[in-house]
N, C-alpha and C positions, 0 to 999 in steps of 0.2 A: 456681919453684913456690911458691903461697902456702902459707903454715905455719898452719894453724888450731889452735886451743885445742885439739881432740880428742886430738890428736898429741902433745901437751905434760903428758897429766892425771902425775899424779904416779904412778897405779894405778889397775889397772880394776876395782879394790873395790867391792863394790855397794852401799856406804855411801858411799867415796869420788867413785865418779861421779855421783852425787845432789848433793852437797857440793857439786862440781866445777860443775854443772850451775848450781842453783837456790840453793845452802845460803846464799851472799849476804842481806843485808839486801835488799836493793834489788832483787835479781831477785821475790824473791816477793812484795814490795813492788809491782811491777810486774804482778805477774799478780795480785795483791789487785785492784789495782785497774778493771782489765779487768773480773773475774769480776764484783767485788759492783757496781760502779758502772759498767760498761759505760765506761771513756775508752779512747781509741783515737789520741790526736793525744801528739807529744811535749810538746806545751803543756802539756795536762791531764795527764798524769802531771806534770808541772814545779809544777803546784797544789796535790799531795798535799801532805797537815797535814807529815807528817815533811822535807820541806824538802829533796830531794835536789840534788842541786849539778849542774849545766848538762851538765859534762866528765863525772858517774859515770852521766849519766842517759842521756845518748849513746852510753857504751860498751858500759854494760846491753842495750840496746835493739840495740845492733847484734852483742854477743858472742850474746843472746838467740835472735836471728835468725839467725846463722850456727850456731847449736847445734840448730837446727828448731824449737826452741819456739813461736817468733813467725814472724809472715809481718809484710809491709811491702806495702801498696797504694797507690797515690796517689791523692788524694781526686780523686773525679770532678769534683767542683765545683772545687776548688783546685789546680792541682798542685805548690803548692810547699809540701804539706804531703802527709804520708803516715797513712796509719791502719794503726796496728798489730792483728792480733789473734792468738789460741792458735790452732796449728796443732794437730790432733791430738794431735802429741808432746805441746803443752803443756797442752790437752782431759783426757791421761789425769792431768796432778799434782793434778786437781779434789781425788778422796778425801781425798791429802795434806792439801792447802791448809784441807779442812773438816774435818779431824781435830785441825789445828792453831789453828783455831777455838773447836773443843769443848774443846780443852786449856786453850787460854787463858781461856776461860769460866768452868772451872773454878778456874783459880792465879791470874788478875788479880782484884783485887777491884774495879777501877775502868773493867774491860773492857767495850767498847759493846754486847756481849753478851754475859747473864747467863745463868743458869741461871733454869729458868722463864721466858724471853724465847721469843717465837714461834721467833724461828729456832734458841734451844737446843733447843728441843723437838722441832722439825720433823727437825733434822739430828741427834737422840741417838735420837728413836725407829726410824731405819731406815736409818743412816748410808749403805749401798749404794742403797739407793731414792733419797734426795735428791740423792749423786753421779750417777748417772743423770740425776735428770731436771734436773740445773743442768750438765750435759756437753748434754743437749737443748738447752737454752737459750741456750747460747752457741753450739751449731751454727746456729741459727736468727738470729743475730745478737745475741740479749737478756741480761740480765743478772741480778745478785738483785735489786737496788736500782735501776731506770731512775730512782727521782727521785734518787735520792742519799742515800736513807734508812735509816740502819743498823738 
């Protein structure tokens, strides 16, 4: 019988299965880049600025996927590649993800987004409203940034 990570957590703490889940660098690394930029291939996540290594980006992706986060499709065009994207489970860490946006906005002083920036504003003035409709957006296929523009 296989042993999944589920079985293994250390506690089913509600801070600690989060932790467990997502709390990694790289996992929410990975769903960064999903959400704002729309990539979907292991390449393109292998092109993020922060430089993840071959072996941690493979594991992400596939502990991801066996956690429900991600789903795994093979390109219609290609098949020896897959596109990754948030499965519902991983749809609802949206609020998360743009909370930790707005945080960082605030305590980075060198952060791609500022305070006074369109999207600090768009995402401070109705944090629930813009989690909604960037949870639309991804259902739909689409993302924040389709050119790649923070």
């Amino acid at each position: 019988m296989k042993t999944t990570r589920t079985e293994t957590f250390r506690s089913h703490c509600a801070v600690n299965y989060g932790v467990e889940i997502f709390g990694d660098r790289w996992s929410l690394l990975i769903i960064r880049d999903i959400v704002f930029t729309g990539k979907k291939t292991y390449g393109q996540f292998l092109k993020s600025e922060e430089g993840i290594a071959t072996n941690v980006l493979a594991s992400r992706l596939a502990f991801l996927e066996e956690q429900g986060v991600l789903s795994k499709e093979p390109n219609p065009d290609d098949k020896r590649k897959d596109f990754y994207s948030l499965t519902e489970k991983g749809i609802d860490l949206i609020p998360i993800l743009l909370n930790i946006v707005l945080w960082s906005a605030k305590h980075d002083s060198q952060s791609y987004v500022r305070p006074g920036s369109k999207l600090f504003d768009r995402l401070s003035e109705n944090p629930a409203q813009a989690s909604e409709e960037v949870k639309a957006l991804l259902r739909a296929g689409g993302c924040i940034f389709p050119s790649g523009d923070k």
